[in-house]
C-alpha positions in Angstrom: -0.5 42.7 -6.4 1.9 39.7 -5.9 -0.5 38.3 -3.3 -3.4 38.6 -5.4 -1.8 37.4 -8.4 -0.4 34.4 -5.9 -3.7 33.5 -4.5 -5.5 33.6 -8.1 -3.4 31.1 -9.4 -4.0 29.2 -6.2 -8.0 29.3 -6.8 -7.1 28.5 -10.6 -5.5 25.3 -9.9 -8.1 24.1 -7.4 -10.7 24.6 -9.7 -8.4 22.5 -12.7 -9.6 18.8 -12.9 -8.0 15.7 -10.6 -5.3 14.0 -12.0 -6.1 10.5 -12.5 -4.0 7.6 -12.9 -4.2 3.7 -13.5 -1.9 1.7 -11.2 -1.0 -2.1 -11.0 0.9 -1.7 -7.8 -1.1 -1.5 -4.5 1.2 0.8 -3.1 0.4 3.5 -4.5 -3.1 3.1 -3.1 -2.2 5.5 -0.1 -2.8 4.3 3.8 -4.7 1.8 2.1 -8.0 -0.4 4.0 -7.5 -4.2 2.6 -10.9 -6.0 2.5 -10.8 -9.3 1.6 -13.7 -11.8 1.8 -13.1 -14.9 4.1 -16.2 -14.3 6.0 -18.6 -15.3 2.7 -19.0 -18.5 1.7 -20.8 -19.2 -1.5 -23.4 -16.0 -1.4 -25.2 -15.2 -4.4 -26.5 -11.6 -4.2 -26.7 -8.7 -6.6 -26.3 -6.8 -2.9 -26.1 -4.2 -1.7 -24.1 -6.3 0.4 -21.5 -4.2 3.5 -18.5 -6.1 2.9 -16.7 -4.0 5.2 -17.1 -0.6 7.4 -18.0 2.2 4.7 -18.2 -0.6 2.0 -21.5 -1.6 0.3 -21.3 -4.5 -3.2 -23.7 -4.4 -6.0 -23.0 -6.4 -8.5 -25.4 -7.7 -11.8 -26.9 -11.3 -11.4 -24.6 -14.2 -10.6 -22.5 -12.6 -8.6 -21.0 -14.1 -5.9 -19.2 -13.4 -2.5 -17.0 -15.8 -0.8 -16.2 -17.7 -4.3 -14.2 -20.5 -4.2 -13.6 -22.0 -8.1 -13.8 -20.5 -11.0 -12.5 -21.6 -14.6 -11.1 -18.6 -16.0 -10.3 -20.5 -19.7 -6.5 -19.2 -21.0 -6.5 -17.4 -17.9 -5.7 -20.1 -15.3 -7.9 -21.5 -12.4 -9.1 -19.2 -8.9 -10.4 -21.7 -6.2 -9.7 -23.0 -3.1 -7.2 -21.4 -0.8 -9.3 -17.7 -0.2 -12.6 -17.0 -0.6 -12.9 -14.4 -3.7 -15.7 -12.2 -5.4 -16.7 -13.0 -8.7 -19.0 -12.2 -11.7 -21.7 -13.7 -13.5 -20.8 -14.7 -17.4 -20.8 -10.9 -18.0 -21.4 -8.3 -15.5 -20.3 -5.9 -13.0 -18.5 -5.7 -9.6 -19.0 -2.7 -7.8 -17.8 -1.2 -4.3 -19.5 2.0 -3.3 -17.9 4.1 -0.3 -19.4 5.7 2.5 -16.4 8.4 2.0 -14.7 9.9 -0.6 -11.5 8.2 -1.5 -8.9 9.2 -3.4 -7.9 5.6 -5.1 -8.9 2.2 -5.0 -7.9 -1.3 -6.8 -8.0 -4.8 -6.1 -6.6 -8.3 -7.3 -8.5 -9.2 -10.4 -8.8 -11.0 -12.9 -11.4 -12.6 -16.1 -11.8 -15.3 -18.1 -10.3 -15.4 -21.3 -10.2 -18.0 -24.6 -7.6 -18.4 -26.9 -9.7 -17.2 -30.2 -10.8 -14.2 -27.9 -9.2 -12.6 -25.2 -11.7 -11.0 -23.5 -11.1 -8.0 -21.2 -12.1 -5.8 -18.0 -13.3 -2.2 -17.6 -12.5 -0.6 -14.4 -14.6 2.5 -13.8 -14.4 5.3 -10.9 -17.9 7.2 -10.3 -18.0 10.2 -8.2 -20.5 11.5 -6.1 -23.3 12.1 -8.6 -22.3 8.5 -10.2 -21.0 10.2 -13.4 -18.2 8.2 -14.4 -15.0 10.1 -13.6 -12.3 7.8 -15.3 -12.3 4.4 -16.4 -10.3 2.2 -18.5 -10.3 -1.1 -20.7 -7.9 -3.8 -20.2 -7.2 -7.2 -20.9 -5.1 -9.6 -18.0 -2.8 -11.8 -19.3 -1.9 -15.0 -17.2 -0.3 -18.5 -17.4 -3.3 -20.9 -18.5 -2.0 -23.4 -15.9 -1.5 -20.8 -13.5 -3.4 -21.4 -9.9 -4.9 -17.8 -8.4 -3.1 -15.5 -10.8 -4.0 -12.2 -11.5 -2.9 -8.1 -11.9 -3.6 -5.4 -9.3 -5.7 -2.8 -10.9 -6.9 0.5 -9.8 -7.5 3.9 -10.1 -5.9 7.1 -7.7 -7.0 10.4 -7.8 -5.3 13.7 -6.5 -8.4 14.5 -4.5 -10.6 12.3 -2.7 -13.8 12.2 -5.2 -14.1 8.5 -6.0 -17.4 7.4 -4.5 -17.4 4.1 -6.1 -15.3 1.8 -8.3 -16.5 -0.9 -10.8 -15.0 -4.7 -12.3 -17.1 -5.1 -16.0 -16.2 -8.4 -17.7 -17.0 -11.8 -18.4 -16.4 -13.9 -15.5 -14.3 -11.1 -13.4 -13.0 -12.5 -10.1 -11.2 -10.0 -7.3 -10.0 -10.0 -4.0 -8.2 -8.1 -1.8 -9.9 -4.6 -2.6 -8.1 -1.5 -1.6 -9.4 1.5 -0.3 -7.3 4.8 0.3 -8.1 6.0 3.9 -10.3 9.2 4.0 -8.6 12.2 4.8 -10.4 14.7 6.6 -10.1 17.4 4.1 -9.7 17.2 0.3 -6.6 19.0 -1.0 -9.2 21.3 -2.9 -10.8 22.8 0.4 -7.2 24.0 1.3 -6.0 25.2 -1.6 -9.1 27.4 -1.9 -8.1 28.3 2.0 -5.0 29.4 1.2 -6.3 30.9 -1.6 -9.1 33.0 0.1 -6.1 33.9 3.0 -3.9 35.2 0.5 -6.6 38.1 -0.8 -7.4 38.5 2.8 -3.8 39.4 3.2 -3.6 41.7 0.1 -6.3 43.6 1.6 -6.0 44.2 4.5 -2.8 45.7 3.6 -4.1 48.2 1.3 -6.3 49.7 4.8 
């Protein structure tokens, strides 16, 4: 009875939803893949673009790969030393993945005006591109700043973010970060264990 009782509750919390969490620290972006974008050079493209191995760009018209000035108002200045990604006026960023992940972020940042701050919505999809968390936020830096910005991303206990989005006016990233595939979601195991447990139980009771 133990074992069955044991291996329900094992199936239960497999089944519950992911944990989801907003992070401004690229750490927490486990075993991460960095792609940055020094090998574009002024590309205009609404994609899909692969930016790296397993990593396809869309983005809305204007965007551009391998950016190298942008006037982000209040926000400061992004030019010159690293080629960047950035948005049209208003519009989205977008990195899809060829596997799973379980997190994902980058360097970003957005214009912003005095009279009106302006802000960003970061979005994770999962593999039937339903939105699976997302979040509004507005970046805050020094308006003389040069090549300032926040880390922003999403992690997940299980690896089902299939893509993750940059909406704003004037967004500029770099340095995305892409948790590594593992070879099995935490789900699959738990289930595993799950279905080894009533296995167990009865083969006990013959």
């Amino acid at each position: 009875m133990k074992l069955k009782l044991a291996a329900l509750a094992l199936a239960f919390a497999a089944a519950l939803p992911a944990h989801a969490a907003l992070t401004n620290d690229a750490a927490d972006i486990g075993n991460a893949i960095v792609v940055d974008f020094n090998d574009y050079d002024g590309f205009l493209t609404t994609g899909p673009e692969t930016v790296a191995p397993g990593v396809i760009f869309t983005g809305d018209e204007g965007s551009e790969l391998g950016a190298f000035i942008r006037d982000l108002g209040s926000n400061g200045i992004w030019g010159a030393d690293t080629p960047f990604v950035a948005g049209g006026a208003i519009g989205e960023l977008r990195f899809t993945f060829a596997e799973l992940t379980s997190g994902a972020g980058a360097l970003l940042n957005h214009f912003a005006a005095d009279f009106f701050p302006f802000s960003v919505v970061v979005s994770a999809y999962g593999d039937n591109n339903q939105i699976i968390e997302t979040y509004t936020l507005a970046i805050d830096t020094d308006e003389l700043g040069y090549n300032e910005g926040q880390f922003v991303g999403i992690t997940r206990d299980v690896a089902d973010i299939r893509s993750i989005s940059f909406k704003g006016n004037g967004v500029v990233l770099d340095n995305l970060a892409v948790a590594a595939p593992v070879p099995e979601p935490e789900t699959y195991a738990m289930l595993l264990a799950g279905l080894g447990l009533i296995g167990m139980a009865a083969r006990r009771r013959t």
